[in-house]
mmCIF file of the N, C-alpha and C atoms, coordinates in Angstrom:
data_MODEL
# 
_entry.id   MODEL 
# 
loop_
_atom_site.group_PDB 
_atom_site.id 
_atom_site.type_symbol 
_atom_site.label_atom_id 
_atom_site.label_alt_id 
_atom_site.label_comp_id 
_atom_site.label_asym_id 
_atom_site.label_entity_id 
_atom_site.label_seq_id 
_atom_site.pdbx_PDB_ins_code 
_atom_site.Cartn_x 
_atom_site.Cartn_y 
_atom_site.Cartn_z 
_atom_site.occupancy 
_atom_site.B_iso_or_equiv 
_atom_site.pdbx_formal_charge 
_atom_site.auth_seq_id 
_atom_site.auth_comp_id 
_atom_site.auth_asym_id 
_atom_site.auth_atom_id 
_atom_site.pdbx_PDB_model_num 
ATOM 1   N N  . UNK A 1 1  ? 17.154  11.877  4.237  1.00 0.00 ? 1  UNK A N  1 
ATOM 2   C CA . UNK A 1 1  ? 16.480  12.450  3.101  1.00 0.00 ? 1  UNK A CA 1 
ATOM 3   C C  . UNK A 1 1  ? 15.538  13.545  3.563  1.00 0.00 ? 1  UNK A C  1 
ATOM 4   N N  . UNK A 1 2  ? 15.427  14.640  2.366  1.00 0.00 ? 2  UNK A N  1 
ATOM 5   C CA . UNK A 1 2  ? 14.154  15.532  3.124  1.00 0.00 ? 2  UNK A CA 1 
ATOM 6   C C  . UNK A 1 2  ? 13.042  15.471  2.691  1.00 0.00 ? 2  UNK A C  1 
ATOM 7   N N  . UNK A 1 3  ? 12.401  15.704  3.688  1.00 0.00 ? 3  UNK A N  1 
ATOM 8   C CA . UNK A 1 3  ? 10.583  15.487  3.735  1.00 0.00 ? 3  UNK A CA 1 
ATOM 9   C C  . UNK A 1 3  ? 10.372  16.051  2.251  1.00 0.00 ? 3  UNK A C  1 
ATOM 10  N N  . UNK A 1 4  ? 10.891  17.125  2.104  1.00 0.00 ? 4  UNK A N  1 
ATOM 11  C CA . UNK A 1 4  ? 10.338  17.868  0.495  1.00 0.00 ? 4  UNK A CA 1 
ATOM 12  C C  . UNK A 1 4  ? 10.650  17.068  -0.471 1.00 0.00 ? 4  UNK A C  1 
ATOM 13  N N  . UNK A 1 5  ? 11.151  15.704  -0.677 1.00 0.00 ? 5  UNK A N  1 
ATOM 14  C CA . UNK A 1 5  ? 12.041  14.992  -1.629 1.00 0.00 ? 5  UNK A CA 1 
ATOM 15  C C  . UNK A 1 5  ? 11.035  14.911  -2.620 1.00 0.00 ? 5  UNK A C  1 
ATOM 16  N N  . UNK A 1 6  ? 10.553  14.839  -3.887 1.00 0.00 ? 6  UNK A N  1 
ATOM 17  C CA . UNK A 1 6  ? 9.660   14.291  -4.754 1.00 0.00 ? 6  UNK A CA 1 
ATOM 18  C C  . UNK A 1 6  ? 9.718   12.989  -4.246 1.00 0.00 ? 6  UNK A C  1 
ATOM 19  N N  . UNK A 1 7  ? 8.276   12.467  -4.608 1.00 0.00 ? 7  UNK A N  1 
ATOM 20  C CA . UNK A 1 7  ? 7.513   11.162  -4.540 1.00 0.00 ? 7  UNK A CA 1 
ATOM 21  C C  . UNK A 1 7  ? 7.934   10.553  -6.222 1.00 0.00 ? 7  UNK A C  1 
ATOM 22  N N  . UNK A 1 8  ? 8.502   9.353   -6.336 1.00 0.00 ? 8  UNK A N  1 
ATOM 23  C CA . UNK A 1 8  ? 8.228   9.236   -7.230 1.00 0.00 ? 8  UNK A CA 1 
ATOM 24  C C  . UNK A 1 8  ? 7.137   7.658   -7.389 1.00 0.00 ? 8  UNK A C  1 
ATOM 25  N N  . UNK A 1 9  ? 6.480   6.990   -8.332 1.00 0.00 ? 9  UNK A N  1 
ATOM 26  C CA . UNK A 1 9  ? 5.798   6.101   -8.328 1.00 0.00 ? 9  UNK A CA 1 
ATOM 27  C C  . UNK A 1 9  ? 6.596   4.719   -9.201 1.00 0.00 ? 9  UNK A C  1 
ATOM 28  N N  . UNK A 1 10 ? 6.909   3.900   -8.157 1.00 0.00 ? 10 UNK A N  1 
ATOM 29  C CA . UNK A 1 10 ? 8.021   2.762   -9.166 1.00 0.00 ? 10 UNK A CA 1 
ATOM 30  C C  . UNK A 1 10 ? 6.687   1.274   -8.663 1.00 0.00 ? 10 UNK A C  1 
ATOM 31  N N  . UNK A 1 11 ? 7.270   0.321   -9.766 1.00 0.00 ? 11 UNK A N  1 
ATOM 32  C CA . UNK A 1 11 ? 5.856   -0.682  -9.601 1.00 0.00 ? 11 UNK A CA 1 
ATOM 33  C C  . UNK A 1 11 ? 7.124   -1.883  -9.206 1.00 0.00 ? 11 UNK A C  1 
ATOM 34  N N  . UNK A 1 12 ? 6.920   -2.579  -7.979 1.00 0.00 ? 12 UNK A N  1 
ATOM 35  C CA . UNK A 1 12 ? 7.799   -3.854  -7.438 1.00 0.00 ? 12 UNK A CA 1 
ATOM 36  C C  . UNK A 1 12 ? 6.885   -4.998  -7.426 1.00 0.00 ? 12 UNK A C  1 
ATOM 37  N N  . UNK A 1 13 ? 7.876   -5.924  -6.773 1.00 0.00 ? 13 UNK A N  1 
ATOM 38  C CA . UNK A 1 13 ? 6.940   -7.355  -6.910 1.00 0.00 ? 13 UNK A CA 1 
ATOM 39  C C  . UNK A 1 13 ? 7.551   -7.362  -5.345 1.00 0.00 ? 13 UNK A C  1 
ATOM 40  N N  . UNK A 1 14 ? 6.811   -7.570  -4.417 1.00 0.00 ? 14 UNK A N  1 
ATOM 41  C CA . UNK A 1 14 ? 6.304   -7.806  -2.551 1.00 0.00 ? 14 UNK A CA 1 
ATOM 42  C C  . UNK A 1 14 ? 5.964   -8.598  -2.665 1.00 0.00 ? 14 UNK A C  1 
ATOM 43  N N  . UNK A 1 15 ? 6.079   -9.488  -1.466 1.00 0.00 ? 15 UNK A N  1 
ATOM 44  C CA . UNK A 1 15 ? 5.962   -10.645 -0.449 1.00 0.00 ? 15 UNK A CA 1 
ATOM 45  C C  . UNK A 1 15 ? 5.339   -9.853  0.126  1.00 0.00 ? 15 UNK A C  1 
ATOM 46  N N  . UNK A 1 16 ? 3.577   -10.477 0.510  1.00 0.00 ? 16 UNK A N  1 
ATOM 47  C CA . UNK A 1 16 ? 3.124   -10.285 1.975  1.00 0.00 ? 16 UNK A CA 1 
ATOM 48  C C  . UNK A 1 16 ? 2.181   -11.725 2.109  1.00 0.00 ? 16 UNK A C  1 
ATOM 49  N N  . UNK A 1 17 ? 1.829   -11.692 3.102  1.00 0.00 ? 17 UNK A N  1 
ATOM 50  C CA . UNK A 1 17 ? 0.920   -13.078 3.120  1.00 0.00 ? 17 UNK A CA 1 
ATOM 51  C C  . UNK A 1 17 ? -0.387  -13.119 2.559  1.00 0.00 ? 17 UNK A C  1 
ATOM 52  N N  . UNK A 1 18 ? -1.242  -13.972 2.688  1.00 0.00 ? 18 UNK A N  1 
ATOM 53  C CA . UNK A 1 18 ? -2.004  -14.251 1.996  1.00 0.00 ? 18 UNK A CA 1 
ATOM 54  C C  . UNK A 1 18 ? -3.475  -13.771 2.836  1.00 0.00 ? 18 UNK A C  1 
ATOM 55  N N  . UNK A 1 19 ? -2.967  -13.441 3.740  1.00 0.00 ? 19 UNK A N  1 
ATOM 56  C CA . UNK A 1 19 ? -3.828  -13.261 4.863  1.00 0.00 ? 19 UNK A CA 1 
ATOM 57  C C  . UNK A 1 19 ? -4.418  -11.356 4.664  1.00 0.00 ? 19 UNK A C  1 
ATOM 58  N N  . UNK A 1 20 ? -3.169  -11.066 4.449  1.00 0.00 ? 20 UNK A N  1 
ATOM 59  C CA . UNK A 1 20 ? -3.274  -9.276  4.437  1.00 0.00 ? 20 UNK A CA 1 
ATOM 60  C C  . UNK A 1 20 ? -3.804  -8.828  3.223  1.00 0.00 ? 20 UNK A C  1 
ATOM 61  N N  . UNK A 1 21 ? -3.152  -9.613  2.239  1.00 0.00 ? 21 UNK A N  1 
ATOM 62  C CA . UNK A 1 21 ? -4.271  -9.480  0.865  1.00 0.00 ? 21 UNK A CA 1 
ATOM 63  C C  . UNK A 1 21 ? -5.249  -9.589  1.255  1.00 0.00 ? 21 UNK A C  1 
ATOM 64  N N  . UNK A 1 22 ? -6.019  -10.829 1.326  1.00 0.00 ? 22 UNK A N  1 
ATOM 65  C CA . UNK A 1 22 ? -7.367  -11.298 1.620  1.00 0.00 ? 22 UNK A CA 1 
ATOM 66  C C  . UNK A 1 22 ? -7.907  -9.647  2.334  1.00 0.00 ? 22 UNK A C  1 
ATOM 67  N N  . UNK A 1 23 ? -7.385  -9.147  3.424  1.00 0.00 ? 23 UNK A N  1 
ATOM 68  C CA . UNK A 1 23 ? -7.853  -8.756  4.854  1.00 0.00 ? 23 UNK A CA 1 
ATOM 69  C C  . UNK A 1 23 ? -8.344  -6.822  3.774  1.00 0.00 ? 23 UNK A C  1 
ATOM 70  N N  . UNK A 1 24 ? -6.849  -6.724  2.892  1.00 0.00 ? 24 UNK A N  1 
ATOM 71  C CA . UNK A 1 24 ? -7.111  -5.410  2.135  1.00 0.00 ? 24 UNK A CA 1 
ATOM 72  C C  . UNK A 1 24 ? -7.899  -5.384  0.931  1.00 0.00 ? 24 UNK A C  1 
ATOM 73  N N  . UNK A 1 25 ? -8.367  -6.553  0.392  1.00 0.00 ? 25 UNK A N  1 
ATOM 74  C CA . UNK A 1 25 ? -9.356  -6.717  -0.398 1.00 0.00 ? 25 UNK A CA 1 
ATOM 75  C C  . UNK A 1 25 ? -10.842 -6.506  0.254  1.00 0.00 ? 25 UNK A C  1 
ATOM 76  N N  . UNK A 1 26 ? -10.765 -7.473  1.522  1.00 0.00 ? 26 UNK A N  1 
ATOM 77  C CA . UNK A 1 26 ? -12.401 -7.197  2.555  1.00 0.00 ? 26 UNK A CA 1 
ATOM 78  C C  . UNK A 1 26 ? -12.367 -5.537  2.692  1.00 0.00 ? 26 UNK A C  1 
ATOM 79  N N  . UNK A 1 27 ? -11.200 -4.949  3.358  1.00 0.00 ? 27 UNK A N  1 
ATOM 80  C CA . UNK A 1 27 ? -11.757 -3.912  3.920  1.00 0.00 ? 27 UNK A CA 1 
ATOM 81  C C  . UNK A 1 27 ? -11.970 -2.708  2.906  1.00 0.00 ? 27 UNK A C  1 
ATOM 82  N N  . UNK A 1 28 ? -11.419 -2.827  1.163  1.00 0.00 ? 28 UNK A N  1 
ATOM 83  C CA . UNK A 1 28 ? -11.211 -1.997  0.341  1.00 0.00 ? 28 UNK A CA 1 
ATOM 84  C C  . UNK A 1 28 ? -13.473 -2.417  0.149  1.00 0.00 ? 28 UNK A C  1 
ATOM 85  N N  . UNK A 1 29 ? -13.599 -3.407  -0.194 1.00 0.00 ? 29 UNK A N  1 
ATOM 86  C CA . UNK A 1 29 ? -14.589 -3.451  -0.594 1.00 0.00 ? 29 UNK A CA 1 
ATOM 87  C C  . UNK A 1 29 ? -15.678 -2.817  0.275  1.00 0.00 ? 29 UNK A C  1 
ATOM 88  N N  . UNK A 1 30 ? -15.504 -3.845  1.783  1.00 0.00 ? 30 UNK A N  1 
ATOM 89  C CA . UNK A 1 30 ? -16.459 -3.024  2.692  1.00 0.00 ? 30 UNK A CA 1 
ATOM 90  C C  . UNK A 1 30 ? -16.387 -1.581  2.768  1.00 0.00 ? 30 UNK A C  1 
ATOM 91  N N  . UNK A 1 31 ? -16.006 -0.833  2.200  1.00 0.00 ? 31 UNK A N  1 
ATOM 92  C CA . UNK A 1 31 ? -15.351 0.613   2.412  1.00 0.00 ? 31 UNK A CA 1 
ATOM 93  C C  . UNK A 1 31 ? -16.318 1.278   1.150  1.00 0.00 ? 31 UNK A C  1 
ATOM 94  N N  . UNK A 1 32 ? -15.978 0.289   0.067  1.00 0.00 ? 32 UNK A N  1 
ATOM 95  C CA . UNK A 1 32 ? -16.753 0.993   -1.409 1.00 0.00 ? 32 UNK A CA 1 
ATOM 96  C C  . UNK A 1 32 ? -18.160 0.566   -1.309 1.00 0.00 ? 32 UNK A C  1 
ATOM 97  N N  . UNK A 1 33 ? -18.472 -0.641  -0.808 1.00 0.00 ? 33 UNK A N  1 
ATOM 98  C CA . UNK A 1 33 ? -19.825 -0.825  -0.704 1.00 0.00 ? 33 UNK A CA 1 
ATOM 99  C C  . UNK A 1 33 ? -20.477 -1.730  -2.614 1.00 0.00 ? 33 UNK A C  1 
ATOM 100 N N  . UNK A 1 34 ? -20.979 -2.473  -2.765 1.00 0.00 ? 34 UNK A N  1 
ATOM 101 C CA . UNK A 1 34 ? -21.550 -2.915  -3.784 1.00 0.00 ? 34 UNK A CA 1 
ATOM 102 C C  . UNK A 1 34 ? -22.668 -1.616  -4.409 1.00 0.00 ? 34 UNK A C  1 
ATOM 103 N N  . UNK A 1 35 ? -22.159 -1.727  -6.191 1.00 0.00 ? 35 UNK A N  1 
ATOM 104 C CA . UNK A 1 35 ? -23.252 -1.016  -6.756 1.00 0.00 ? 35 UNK A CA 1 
ATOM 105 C C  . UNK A 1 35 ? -24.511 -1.188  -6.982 1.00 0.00 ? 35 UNK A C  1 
ATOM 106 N N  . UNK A 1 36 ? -25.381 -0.845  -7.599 1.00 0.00 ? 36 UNK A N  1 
ATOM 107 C CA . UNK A 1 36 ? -26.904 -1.222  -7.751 1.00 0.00 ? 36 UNK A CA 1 
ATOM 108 C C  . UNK A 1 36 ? -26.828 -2.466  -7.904 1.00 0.00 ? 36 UNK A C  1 
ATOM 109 N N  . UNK A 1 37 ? -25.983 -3.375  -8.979 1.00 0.00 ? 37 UNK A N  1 
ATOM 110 C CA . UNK A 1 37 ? -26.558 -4.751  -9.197 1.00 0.00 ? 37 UNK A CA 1 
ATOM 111 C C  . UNK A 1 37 ? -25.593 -5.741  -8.078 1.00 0.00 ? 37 UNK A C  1 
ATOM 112 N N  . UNK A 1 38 ? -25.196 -4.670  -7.481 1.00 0.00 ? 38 UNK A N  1 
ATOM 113 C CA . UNK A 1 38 ? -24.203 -5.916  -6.230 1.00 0.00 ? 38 UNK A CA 1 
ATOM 114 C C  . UNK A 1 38 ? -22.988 -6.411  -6.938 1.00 0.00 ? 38 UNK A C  1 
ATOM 115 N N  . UNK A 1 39 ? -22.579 -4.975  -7.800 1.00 0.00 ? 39 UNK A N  1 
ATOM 116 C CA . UNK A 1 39 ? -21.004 -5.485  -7.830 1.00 0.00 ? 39 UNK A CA 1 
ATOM 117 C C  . UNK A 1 39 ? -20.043 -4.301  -6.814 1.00 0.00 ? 39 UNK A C  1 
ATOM 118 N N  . UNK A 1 40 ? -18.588 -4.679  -6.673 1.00 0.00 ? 40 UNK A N  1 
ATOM 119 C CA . UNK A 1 40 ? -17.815 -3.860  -6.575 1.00 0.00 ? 40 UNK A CA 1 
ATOM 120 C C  . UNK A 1 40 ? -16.613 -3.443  -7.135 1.00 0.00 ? 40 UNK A C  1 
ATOM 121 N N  . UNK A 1 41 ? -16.814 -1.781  -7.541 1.00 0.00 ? 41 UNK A N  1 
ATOM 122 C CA . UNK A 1 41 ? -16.318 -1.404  -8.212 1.00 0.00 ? 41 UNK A CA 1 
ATOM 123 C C  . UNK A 1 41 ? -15.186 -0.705  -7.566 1.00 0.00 ? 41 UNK A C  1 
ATOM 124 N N  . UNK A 1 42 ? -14.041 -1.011  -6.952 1.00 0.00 ? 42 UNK A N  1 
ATOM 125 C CA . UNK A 1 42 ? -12.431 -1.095  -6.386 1.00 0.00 ? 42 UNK A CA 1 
ATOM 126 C C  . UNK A 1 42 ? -11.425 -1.504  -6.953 1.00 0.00 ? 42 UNK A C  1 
ATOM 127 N N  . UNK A 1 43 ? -10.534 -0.918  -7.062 1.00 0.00 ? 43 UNK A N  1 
ATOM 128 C CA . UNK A 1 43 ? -9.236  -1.271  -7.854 1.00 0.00 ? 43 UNK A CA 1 
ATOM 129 C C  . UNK A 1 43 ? -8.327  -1.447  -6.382 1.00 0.00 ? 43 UNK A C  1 
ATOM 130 N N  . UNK A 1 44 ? -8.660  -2.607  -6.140 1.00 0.00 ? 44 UNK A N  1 
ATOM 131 C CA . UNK A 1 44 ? -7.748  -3.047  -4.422 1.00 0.00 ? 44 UNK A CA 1 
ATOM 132 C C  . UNK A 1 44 ? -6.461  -3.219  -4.906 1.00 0.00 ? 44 UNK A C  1 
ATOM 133 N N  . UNK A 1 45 ? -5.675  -3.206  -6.612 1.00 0.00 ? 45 UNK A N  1 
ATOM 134 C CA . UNK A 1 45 ? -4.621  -2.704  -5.833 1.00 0.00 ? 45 UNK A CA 1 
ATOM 135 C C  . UNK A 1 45 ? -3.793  -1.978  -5.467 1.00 0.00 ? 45 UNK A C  1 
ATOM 136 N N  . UNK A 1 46 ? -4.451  -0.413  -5.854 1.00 0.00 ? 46 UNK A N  1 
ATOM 137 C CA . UNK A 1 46 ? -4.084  0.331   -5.833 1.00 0.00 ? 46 UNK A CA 1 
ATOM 138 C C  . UNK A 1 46 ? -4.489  1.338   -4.331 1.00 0.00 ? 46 UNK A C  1 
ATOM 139 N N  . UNK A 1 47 ? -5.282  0.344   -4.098 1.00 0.00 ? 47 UNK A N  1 
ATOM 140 C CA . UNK A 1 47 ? -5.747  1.097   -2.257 1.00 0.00 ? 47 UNK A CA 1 
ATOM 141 C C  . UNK A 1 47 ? -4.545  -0.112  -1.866 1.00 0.00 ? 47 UNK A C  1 
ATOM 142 N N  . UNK A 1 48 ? -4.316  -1.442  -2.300 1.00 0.00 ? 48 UNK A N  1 
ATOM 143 C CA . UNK A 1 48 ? -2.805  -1.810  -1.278 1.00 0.00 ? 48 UNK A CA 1 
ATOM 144 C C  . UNK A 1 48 ? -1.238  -1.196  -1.677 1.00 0.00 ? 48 UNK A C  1 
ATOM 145 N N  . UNK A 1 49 ? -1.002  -0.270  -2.903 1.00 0.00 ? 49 UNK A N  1 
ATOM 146 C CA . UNK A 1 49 ? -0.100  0.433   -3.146 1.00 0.00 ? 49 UNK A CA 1 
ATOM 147 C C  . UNK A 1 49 ? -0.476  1.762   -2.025 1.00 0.00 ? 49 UNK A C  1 
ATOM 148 N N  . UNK A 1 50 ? -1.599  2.239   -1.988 1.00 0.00 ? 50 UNK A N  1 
ATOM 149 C CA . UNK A 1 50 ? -1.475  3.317   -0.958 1.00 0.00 ? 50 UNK A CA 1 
ATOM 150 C C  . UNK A 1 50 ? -1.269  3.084   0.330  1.00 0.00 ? 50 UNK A C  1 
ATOM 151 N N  . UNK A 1 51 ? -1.417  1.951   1.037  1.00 0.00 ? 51 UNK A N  1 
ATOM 152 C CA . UNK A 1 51 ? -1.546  1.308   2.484  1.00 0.00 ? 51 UNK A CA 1 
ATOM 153 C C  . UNK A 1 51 ? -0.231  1.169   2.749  1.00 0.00 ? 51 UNK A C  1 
ATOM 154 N N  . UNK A 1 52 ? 0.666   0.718   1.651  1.00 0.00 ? 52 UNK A N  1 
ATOM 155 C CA . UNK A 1 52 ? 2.463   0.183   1.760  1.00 0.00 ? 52 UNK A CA 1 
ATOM 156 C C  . UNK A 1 52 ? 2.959   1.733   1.510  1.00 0.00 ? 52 UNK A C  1 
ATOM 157 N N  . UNK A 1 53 ? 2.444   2.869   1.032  1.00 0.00 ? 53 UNK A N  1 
ATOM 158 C CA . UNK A 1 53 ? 3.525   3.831   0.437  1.00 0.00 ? 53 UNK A CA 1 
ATOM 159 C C  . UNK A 1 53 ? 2.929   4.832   1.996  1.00 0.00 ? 53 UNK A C  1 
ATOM 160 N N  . UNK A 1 54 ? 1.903   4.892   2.429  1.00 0.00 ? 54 UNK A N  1 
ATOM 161 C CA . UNK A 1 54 ? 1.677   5.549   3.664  1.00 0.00 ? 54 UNK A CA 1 
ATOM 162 C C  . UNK A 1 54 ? 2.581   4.922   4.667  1.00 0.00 ? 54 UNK A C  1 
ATOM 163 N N  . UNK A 1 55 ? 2.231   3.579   4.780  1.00 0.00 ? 55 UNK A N  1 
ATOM 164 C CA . UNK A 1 55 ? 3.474   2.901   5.949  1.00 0.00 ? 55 UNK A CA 1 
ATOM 165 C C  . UNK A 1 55 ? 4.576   2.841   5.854  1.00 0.00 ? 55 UNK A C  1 
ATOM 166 N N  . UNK A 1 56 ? 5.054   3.542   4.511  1.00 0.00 ? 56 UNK A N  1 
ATOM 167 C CA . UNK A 1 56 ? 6.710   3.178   4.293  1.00 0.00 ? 56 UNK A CA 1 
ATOM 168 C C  . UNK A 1 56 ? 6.665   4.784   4.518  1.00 0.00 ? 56 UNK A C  1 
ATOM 169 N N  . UNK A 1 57 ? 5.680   5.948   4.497  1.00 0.00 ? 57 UNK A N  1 
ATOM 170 C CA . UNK A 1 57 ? 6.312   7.125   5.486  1.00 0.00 ? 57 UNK A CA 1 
ATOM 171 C C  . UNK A 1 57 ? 6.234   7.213   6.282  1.00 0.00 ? 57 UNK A C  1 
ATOM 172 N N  . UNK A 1 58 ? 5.069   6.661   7.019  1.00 0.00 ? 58 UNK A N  1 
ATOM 173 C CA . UNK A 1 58 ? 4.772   6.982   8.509  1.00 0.00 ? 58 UNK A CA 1 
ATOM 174 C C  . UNK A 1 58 ? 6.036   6.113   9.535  1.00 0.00 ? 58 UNK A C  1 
ATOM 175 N N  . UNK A 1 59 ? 6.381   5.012   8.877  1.00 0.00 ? 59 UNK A N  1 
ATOM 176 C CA . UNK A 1 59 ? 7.161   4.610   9.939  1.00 0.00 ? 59 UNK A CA 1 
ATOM 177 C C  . UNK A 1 59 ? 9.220   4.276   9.638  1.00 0.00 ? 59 UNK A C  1 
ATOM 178 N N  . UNK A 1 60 ? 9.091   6.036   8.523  1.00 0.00 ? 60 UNK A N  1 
ATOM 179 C CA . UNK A 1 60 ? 10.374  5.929   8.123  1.00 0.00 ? 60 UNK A CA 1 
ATOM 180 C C  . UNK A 1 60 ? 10.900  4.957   7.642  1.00 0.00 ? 60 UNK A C  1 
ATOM 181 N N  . UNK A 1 61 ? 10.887  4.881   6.406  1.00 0.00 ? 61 UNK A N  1 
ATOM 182 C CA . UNK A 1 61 ? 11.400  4.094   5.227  1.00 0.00 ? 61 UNK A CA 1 
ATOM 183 C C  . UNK A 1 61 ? 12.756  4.813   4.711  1.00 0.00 ? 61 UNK A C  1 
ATOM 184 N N  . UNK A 1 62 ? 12.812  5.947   4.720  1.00 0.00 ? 62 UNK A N  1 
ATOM 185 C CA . UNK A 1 62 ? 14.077  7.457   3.814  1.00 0.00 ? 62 UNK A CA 1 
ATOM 186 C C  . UNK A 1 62 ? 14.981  6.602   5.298  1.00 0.00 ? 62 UNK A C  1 
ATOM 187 N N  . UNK A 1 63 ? 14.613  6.927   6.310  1.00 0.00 ? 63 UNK A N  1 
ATOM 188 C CA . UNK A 1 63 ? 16.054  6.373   7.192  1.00 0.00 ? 63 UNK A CA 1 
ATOM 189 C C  . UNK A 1 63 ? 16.397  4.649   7.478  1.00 0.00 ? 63 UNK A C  1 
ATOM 190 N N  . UNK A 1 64 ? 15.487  4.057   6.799  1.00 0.00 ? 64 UNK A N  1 
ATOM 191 C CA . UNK A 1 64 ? 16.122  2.679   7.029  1.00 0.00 ? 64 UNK A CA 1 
ATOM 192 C C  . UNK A 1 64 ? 16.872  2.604   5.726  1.00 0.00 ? 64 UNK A C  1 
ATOM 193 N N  . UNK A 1 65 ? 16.780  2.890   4.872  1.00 0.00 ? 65 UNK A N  1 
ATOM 194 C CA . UNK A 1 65 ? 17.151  2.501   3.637  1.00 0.00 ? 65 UNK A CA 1 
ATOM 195 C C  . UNK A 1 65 ? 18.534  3.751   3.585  1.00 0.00 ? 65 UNK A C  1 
ATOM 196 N N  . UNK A 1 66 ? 18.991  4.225   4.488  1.00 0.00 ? 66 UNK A N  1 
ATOM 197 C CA . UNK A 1 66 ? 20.025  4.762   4.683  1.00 0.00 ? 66 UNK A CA 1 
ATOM 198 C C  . UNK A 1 66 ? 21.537  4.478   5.640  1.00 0.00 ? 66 UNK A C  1 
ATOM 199 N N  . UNK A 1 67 ? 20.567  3.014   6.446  1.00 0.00 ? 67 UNK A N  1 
ATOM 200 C CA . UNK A 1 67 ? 21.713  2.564   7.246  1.00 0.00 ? 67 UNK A CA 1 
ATOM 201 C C  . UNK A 1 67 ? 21.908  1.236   6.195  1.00 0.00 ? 67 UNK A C  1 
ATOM 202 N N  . UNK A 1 68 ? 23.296  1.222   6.145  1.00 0.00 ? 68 UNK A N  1 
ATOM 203 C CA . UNK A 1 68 ? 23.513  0.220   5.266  1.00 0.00 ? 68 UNK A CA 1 
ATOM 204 C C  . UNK A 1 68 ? 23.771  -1.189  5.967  1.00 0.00 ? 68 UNK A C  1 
ATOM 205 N N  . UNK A 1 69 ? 23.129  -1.147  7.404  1.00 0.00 ? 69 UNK A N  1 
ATOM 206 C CA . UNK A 1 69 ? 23.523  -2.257  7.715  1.00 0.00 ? 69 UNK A CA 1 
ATOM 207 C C  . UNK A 1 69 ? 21.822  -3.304  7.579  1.00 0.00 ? 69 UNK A C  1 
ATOM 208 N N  . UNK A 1 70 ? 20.846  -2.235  6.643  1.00 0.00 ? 70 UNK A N  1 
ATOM 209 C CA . UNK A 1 70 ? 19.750  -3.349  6.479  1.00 0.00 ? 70 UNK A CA 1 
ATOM 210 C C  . UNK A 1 70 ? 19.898  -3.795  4.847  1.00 0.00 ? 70 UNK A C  1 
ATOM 211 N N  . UNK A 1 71 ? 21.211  -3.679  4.445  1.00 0.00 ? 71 UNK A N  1 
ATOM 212 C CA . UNK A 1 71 ? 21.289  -4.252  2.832  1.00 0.00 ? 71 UNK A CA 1 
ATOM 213 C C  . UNK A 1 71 ? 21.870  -6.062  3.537  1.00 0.00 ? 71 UNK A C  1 
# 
């Protein structure tokens, strides 16, 4: 596929453990920091939609999903 391909945005249901949630919820928050009354205001899951759509380019996703021997 080429790098220029449009992005498009599709919504799935993933398996990951319970551990990496937990781990992208801590670090989304520690990152935003609590507001005046000590809440936080993060939409973690849309910083873990960006964490899976960066790692599915950085470590070539367009060429796995092209050998058909990972269906």
């Amino acid at each position: 596929m080429s790098e220029n391909s449009p992005l498009v945005r599709v919504h799935v249901n993933i398996e990951l453990s319970a551990a990496s949630l937990q781990a992208v919820v801590a670090q989304t928050k520690k990152k935003a920091g609590p507001d005046e009354k000590g809440r936080y205001r993060v939409d973690t899951a849309d910083a873990l939609a960006s964490l899976i759509s960066r790692f599915l380019r950085e470590k070539g996703f367009d060429e796995f999903v092209e050998d058909g021997d990972n269906y």
